[in-house]
C-alpha positions, 0 to 999 in steps of 0.5 A: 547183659541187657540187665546192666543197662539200667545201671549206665549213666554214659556210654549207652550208644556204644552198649547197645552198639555192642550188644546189637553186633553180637546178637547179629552174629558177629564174631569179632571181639568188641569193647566199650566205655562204660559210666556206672551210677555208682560212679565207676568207670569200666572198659568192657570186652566181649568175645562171642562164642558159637556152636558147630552150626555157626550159631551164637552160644555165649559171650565171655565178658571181662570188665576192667576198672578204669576208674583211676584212670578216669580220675587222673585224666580229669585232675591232669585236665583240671592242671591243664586248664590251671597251666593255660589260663588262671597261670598265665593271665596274671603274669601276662598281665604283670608283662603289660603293666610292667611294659606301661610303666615308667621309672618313676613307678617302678626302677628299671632294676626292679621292672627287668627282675619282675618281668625276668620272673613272670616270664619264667612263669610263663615259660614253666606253664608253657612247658608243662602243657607241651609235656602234657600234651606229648605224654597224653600222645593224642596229637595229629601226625603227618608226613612231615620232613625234617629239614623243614623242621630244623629250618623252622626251629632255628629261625625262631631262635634268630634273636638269641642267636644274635643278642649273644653274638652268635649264629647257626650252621645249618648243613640240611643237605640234599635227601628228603627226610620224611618222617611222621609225627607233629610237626610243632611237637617235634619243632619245639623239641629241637628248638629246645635243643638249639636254645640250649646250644646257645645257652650254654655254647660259647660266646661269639661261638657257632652251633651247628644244625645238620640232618642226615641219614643214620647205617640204620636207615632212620631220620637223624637231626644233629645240634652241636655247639663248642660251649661247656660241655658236661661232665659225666655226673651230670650227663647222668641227669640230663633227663631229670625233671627241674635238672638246671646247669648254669648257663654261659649267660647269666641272665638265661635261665630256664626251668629245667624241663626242655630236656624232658620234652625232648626225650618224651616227643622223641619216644612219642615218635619212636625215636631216640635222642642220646648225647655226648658231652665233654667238660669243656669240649661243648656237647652234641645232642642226636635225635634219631626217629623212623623213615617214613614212605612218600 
């Protein structure tokens, strides 16, 4: 093993952690991260091995090659910095131009469909970095209750809610629901569902937010609206990435990735979303996660 050290260009600290460990007498299996100069990229594992007398004999090492990983890790974090910066400025920056200009630069019709468009933009690279961002399920997560989190992914949706002359039911009751998990991850995962509640629900309509306890013990947050509904084929594609349904409101589009987020925080979370909809009969979507213990 020592002759390997020669080769590692990153991760020697924990190469010589290892080594040292089994040289002490350690019997614990151990693993490490290690960068060749060759350019490759290895998971290392060692399983020590002694005789009768407790003294150390042999090590069985196996390598995997992470290198593909690696590289996928760097080229999803190259599209994040992409999503984050070099696409949002310049649409921010078209916003602030288009905020500062008058109808003898620009006509009124022209500015609203420039600046709908920028905000879609900005919309799409917003959802693309929260999907990142749960799949990659390296978040914080806390003892959090539910209740707070359907308060809070409601009132951030006040306007929509009023610029279609609609409101919202909340009915949060009196049970505290502790859950673990991250607490902005999962607020925008029910925001999403509340935004197309309101999309998609009738005019003047109501939706109805509710959380309670499921037979199985778990957390459960209900988003209910008496809009659309949808029928069976595209219930079947509800998940899909860029799947769009035409809204109630002509003028509310979306990217077709709110959905997505919502199912891969929810399974981050060990949950489950389902829903059930009817053509006409609006649509009632259930994201069930595990309890968690004060």
């Amino acid at each position: 093993m020592r002759a390997l050290r020669p080769l590692i260009v990153d991760g020697l600290d924990a190469f010589d952690a290892l080594v040292d460990g089994i040289a002490a007498g350690s019997a614990v299996e151990q693993e490490c991260e290690i960068d060749l100069v060759d350019g490759g990229a290895f998971l290392m594992r060692i399983k020590p091995c002694f005789d009768v007398d407790g003294a150390f004999t042999f090590g069985i090492v196996r390598l995997t090659d992470i290198s593909e990983l690696r590289a996928t890790a760097r080229q999803r974090d190259t599209m994040l910095q992409f999503l984050t910066h070099d696409m949002r400025s310049p649409q921010t920056s078209i916003l602030a131009l288009l905020a500062g200009a008058t109808a003898e630069n620009i006509a009124g019709d022209l500015s609203r469909r420039i600046a709908g468009h920028a905000r879609q933009t900005l919309d799409l690279a917003e959802e693309f970095v929260q999907i990142a961002r749960a799949e990659a399920a390296d978040y914080e997560m806390e003892l959090i209750d539910l209740r707070d989190v359907a308060t809070d992914a409601t009132e951030q949706l006040w306007a929509q809610t009023q610029a279609r002359g609609m409101k919202i039911v909340l009915d949060l009751g009196d049970t505290e629901l502790l859950v673990r998990g991250n607490a902005s991850l999962l607020c925008r995962a029910v925001a999403n569902l509340v935004s197309n509640a309101i999309k998609y629900g009738a005019p003047d309509g109501e939706v109805r937010v509710r959380t309670q306890v499921d037979e199985a013990g778990r957390a459960v947050c209900v988003v209910e609206d008496d809009g659309r509904g949808m029928a069976p084929e595209e219930l079947a594609r509800l998940f899909e990435r860029f799947n769009r349904f035409a809204p109630a409101d002509a003028d509310a589009s979306g990217v077709g990735l709110g959905l997505v987020l919502v199912r891969t925080v929810v399974a981050g979370h060990g949950g489950v979303v389902e829903c059930v909809s009817e053509r006409d009969k609006g649509s009632r979507f259930t994201l069930r996660l595990p309890r968690a213990e004060a």
